[in-house]
DRENNUVO-208177 format. One line per 2 residues: for each residue x, y, z of N, C-alpha, C. Coordinates in steps of 0.05 Angstrom, whole numbers. Layout:
X:Y:Z:X:Y:Z:X:Y:Z | ...
//
This chain:
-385:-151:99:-356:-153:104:-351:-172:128 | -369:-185:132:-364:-207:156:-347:-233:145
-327:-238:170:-315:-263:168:-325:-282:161 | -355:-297:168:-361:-313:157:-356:-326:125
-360:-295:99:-358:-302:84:-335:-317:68 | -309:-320:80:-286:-320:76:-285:-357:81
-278:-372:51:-276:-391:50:-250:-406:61 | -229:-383:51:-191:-389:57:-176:-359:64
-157:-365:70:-137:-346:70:-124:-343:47 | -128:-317:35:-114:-314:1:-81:-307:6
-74:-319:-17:-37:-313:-11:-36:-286:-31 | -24:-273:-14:-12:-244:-30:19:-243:-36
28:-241:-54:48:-238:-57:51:-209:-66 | 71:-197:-52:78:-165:-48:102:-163:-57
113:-147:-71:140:-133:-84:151:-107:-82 | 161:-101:-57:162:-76:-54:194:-60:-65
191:-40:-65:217:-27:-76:233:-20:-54 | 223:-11:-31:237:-2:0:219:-14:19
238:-29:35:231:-32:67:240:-12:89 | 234:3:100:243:16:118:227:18:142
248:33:171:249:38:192:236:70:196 | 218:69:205:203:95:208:205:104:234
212:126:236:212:133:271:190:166:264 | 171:151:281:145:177:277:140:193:304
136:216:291:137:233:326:109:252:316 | 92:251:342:66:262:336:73:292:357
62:313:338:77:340:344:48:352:350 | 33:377:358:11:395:357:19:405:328
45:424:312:42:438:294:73:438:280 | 67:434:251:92:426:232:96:456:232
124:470:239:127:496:236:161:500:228 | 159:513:204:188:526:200:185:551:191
208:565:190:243:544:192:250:545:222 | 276:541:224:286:531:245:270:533:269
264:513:288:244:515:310:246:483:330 | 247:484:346:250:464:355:215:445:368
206:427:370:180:421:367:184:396:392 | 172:392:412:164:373:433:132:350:423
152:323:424:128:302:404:111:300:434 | 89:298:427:62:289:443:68:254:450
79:235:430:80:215:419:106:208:407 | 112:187:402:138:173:387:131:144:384
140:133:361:128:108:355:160:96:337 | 177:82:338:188:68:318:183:43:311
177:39:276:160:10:268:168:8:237 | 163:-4:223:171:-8:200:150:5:179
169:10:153:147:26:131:162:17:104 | 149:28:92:154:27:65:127:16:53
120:16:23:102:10:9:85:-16:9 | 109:-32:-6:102:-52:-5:96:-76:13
118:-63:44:124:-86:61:92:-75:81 | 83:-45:83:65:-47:97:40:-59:89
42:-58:62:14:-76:51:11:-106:56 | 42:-114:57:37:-142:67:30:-137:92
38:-120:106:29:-124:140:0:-117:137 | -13:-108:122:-40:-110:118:-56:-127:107
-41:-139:100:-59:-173:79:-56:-185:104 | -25:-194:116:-28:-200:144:-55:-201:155
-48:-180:170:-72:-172:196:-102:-178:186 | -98:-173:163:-121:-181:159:-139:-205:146
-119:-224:157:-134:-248:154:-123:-265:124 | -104:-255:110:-91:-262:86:-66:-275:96
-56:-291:76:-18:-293:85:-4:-284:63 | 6:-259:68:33:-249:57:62:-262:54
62:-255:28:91:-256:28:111:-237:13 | 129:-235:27:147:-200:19:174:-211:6
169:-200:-21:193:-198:-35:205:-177:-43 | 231:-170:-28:239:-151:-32:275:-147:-11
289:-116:-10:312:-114:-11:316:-97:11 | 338:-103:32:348:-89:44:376:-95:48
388:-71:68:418:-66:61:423:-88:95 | 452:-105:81:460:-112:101:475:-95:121
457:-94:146:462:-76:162:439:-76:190 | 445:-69:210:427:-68:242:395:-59:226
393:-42:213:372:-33:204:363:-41:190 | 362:-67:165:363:-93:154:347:-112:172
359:-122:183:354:-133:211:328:-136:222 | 334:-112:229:304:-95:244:282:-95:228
280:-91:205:261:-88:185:242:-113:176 | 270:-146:174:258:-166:173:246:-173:191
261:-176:221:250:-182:239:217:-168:243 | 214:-149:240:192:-132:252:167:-145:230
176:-150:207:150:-162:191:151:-194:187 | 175:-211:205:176:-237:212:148:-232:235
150:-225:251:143:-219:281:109:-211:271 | 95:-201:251:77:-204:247:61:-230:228
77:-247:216:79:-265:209:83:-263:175 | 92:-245:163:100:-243:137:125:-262:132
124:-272:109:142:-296:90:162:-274:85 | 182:-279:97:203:-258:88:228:-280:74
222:-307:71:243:-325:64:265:-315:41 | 249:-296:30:257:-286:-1:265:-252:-5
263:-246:33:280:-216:25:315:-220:13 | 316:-215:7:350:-204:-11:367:-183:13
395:-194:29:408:-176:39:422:-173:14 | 427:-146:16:447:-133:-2:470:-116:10
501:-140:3:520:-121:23:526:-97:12 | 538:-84:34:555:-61:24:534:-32:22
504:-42:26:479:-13:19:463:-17:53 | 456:4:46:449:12:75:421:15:68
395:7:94:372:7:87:351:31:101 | 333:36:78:324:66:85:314:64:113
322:94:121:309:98:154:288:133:143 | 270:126:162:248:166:145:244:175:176
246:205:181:238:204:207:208:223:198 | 193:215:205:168:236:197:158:255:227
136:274:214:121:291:238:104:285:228 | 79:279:247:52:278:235:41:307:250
10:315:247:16:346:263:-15:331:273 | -28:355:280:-57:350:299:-76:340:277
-77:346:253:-92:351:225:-85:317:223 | -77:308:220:-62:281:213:-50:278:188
-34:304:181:-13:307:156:8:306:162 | 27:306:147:50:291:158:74:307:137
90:306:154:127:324:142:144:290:145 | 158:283:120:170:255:116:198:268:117
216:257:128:245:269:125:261:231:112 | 274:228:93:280:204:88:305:204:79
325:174:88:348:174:76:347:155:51 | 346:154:31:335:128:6:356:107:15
348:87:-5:366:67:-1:390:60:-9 | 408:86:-21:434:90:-36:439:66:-60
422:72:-71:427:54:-101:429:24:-110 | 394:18:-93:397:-16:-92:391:-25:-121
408:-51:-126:421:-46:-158:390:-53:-170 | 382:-56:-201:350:-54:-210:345:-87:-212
368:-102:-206:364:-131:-217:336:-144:-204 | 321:-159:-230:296:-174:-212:295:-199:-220
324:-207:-234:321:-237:-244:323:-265:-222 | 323:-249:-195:331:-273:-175:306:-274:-158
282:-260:-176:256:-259:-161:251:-284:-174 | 228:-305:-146:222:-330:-146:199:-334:-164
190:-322:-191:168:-322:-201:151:-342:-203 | 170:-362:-202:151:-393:-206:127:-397:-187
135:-382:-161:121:-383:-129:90:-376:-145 | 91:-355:-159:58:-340:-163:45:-350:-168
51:-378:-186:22:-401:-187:16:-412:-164 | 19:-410:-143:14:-419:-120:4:-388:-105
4:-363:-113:-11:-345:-112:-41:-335:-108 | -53:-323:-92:-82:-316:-109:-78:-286:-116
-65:-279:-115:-57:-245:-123:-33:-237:-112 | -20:-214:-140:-5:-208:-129:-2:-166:-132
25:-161:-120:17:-135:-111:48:-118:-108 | 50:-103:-124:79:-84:-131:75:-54:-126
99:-42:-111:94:-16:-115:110:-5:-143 | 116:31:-134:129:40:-157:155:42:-154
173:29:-124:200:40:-123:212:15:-137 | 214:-3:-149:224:-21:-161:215:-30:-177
214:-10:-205:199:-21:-232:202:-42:-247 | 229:-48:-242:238:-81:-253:228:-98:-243
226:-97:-214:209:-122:-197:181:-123:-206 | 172:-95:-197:140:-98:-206:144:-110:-235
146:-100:-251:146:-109:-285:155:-148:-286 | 168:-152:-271:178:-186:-270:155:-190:-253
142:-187:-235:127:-192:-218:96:-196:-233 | 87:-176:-250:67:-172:-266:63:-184:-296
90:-183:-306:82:-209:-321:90:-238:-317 | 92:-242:-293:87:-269:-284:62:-286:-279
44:-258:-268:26:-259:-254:0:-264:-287 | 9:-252:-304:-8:-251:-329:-6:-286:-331
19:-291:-337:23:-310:-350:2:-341:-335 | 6:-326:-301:-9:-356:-287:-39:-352:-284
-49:-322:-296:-74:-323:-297:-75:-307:-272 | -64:-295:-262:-72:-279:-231:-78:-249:-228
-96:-232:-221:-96:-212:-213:-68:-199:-202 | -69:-174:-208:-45:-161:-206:-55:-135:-195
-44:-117:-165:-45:-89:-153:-22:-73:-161 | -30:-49:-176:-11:-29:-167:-12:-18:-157
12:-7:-138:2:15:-126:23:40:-129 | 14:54:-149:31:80:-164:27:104:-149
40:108:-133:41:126:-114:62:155:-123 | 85:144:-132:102:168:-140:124:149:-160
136:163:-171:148:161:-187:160:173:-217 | 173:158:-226:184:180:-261:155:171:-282
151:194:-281:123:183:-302:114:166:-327 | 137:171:-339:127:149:-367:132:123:-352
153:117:-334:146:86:-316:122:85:-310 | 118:99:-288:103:91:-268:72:77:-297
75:100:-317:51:96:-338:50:71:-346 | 84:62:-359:83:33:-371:79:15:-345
81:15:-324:80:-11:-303:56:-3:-301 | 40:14:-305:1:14:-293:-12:-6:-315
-2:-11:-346:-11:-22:-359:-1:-52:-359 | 13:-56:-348:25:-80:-344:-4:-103:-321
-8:-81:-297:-33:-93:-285:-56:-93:-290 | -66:-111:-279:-97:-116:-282:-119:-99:-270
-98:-87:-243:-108:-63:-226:-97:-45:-217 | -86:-24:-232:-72:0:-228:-88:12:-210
-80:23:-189:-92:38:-171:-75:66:-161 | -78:81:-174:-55:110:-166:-68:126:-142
-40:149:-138:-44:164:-121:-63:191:-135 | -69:212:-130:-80:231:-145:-64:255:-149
-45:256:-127:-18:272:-137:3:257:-169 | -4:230:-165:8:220:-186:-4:216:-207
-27:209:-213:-54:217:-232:-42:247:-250 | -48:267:-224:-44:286:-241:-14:294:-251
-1:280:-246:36:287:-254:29:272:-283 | 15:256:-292:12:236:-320:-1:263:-342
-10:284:-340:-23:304:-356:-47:299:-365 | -65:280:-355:-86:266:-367:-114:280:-354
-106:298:-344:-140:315:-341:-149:304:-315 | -171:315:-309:-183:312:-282:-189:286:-279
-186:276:-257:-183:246:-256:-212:224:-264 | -238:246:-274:-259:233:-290:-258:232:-323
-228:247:-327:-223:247:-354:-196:226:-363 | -196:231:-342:-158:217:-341:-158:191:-334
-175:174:-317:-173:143:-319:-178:134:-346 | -206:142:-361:-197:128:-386:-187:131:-401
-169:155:-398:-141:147:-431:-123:138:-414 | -117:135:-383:-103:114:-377:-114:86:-376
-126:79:-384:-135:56:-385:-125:33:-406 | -116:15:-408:-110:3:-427:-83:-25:-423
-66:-40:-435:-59:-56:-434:-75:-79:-424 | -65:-95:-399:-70:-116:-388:-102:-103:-369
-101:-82:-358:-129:-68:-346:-153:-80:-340 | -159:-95:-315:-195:-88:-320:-207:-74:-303
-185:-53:-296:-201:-33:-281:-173:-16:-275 | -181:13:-276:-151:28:-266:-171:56:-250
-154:59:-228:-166:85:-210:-150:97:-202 | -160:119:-185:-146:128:-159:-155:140:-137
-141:139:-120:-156:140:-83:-146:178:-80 | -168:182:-69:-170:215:-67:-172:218:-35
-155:207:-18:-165:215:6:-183:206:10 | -202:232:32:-218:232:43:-243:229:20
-239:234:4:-259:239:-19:-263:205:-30 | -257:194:-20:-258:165:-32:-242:155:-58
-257:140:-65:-234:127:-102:-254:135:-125 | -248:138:-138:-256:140:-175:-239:117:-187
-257:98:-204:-243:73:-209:-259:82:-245 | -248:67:-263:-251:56:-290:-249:32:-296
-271:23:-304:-275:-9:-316:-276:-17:-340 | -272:-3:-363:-269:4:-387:-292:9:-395
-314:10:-380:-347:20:-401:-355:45:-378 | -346:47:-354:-363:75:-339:-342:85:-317
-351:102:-313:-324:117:-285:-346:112:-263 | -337:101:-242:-351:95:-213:-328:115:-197
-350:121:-177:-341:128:-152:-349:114:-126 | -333:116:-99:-352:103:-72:-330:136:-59
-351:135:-38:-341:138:-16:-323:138:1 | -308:160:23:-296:151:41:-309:152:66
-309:130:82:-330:130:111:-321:163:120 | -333:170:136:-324:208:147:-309:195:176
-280:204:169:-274:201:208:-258:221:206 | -247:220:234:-228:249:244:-197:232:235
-189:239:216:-161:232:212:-139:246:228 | -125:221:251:-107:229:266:-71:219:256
-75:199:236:-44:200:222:-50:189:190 | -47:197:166:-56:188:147:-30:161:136
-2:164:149:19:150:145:4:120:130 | 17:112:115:7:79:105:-23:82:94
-35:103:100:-61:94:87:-62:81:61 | -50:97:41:-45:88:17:-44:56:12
-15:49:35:-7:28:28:-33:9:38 | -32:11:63:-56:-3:78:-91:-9:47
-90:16:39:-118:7:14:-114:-8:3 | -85:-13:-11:-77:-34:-37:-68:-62:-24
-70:-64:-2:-63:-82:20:-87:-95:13 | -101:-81:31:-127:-95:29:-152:-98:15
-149:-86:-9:-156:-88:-40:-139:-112:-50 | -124:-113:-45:-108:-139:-61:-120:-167:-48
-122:-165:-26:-128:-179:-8:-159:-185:-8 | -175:-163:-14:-206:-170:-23:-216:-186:-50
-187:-179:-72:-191:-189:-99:-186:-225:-88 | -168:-220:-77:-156:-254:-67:-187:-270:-53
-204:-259:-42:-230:-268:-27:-256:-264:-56 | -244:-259:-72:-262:-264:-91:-284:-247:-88
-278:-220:-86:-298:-202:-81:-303:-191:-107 | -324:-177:-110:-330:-160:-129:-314:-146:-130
-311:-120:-155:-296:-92:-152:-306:-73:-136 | -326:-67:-140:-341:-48:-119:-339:-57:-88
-343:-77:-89:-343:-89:-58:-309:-86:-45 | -292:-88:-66:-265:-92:-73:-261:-71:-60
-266:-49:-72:-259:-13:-71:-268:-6:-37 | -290:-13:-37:-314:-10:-14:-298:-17:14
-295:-40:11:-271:-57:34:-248:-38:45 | -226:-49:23:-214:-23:34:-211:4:28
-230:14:17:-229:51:35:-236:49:53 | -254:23:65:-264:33:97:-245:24:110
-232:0:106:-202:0:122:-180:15:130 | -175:29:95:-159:53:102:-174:70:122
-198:84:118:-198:100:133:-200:93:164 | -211:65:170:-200:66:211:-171:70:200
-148:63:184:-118:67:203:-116:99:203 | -130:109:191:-128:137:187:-130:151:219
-146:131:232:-167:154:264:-138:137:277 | -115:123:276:-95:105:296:-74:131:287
-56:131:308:-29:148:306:-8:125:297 | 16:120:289:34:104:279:37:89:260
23:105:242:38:93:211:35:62:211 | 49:50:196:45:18:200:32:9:230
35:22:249:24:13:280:-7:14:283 | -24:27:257:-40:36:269:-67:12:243
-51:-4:232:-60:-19:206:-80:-39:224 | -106:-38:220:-119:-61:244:-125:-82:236
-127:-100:251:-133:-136:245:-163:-129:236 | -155:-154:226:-188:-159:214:-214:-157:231
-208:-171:259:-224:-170:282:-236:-145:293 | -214:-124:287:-216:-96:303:-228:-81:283
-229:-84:260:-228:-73:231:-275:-77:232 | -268:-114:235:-306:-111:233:-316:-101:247
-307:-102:277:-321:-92:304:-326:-59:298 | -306:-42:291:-304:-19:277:-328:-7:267
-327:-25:237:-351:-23:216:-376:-20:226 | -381:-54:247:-406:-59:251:-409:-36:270
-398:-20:289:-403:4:298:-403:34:289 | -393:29:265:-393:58:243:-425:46:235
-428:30:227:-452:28:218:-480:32:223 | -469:34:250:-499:25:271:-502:62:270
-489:88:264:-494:103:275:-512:123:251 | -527:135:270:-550:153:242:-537:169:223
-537:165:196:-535:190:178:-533:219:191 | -514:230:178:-519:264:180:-519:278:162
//
């Protein structure tokens, strides 16, 4: 996983369904009902799916670019600026007057689980015909969540058409979508709460009858437990490195970040998978959600010191 190997910086193009403003407060214990709770911590930074994965192709040595919608409004604003400021291509976010853009206030607790409280984004309209598709041949991958199925779906068959690898990342959603946009990519990558919302059996039964369309590989990330992937001939598993998870916020997004971002470096799949679960899991040991997503620099130094230490 050393820098050396890295010929270029891969361009990611990201399509997210929500950008939002996260205000995270780190508590000792999520307790109801009514109770009032003193944060250890407070962090406000930006979230959402897709825009944190670009902040993770970012940081990590890729150049992002974020296509996607927020409401014209202070909180709009804030959202571009904050992923201008890491250096994400925001040339192509969409203000949309008159809608207001999501704000979530979460608790994370000592465990590093988390209570999400969210306002959505009051009905940003489904249109994706003013997405810049032409841009993707100038692409090395690209990468959609599940809150904007029209985008992802314009986004993914664009990406067929120029020959490019394609990330999902199906995290939640209405299920027969979320099913038809997994087949649309080349790399469906689900959640395991969402896995199992599809009725398809334990998830060593259930990647391969989800498997199919455009596919050359469809999985899903289990936590701590690592990923179960399908390649259409065998079910693989890896690993998740073992750490003390202090906020899990973004992990998700942060894996398909930088899985998208490993396909762009021309990695293997396994090496693909391998990469980032170990990425996800350092943002896992950081408190702040998108704050805690690490550069590439901090990310090897990390490794090369997880590595050095004896089996147990």
């Amino acid at each position: 996983m050393a820098a050396s190997g890295r010929t270029h910086s891969p361009r990611v193009i990201c399509v997210g369904g929500s950008a939002t403003i996260d205000q995270i407060f780190l508590v000792d214990e999520v307790r109801l009902p009514s109770v009032k709770l003193t944060a250890t911590d407070f962090v406000e930074t930006g979230g959402g799916m897709g825009a944190n994965a670009a902040v993770a192709v970012q940081r990590l040595g890729g150049q992002a670019i974020y296509w996607g919608r927020v409401g014209d409004d202070v909180t709009g604003e804030q959202v571009i600026a904050l992923l201008r400021q890491e250096g994400v291509d925001v040339s192509t976010v969409r203000r949309l007057p008159g809608f207001r853009t999501k704000i979530a206030t979460i608790l994370i607790d000592a465990r590093g689980e988390r209570l999400v409280v969210s306002v959505q984004p009051q009905g940003y309209p489904p249109d994706a015909s003013w997405l810049p598709i032409e841009r993707v041949a100038q692409a090395d991958v690209v990468l959609a969540d599940t809150r904007w199925p029209q985008g992802a779906q314009r986004l993914f068959d664009a990406a067929a058409s120029a020959g490019k690898p394609s990330v999902f990342d199906g995290d939640a959603g209405e299920v027969q979508q979320v099913r038809t946009t997994a087949g649309l990519a080349t790399h469906p990558f689900l959640s395991q709460p969402m896995l199992h919302s599809l009725g398809l059996g334990e998830p060593r039964d259930a990647l391969p009858r989800l498997f199919g369309g455009r596919n050359v590989a469809c999985g899903v990330t289990l936590g701590s437990a690592g990923v179960m992937w399908f390649d259409g001939e065998r079910v693989q598993s890896a690993p998740s490195p073992r750490v003390t998870a202090v906020d899990t916020l973004a992990a998700g997004d942060t894996w398909h970040g930088a899985f998208a971002l490993a396909l762009g470096e021309r990695k293997d799949l396994p090496s693909a998978i391998k990469f980032a679960t170990a990425v996800s899991a350092m943002k896992c040991t950081r408190f702040g959600g998108r704050a805690g997503i690490p550069t590439r620099e901090a990310f090897e130094r990390w490794w090369s010191a997880l590595d050095q230490k004896p089996s147990t």
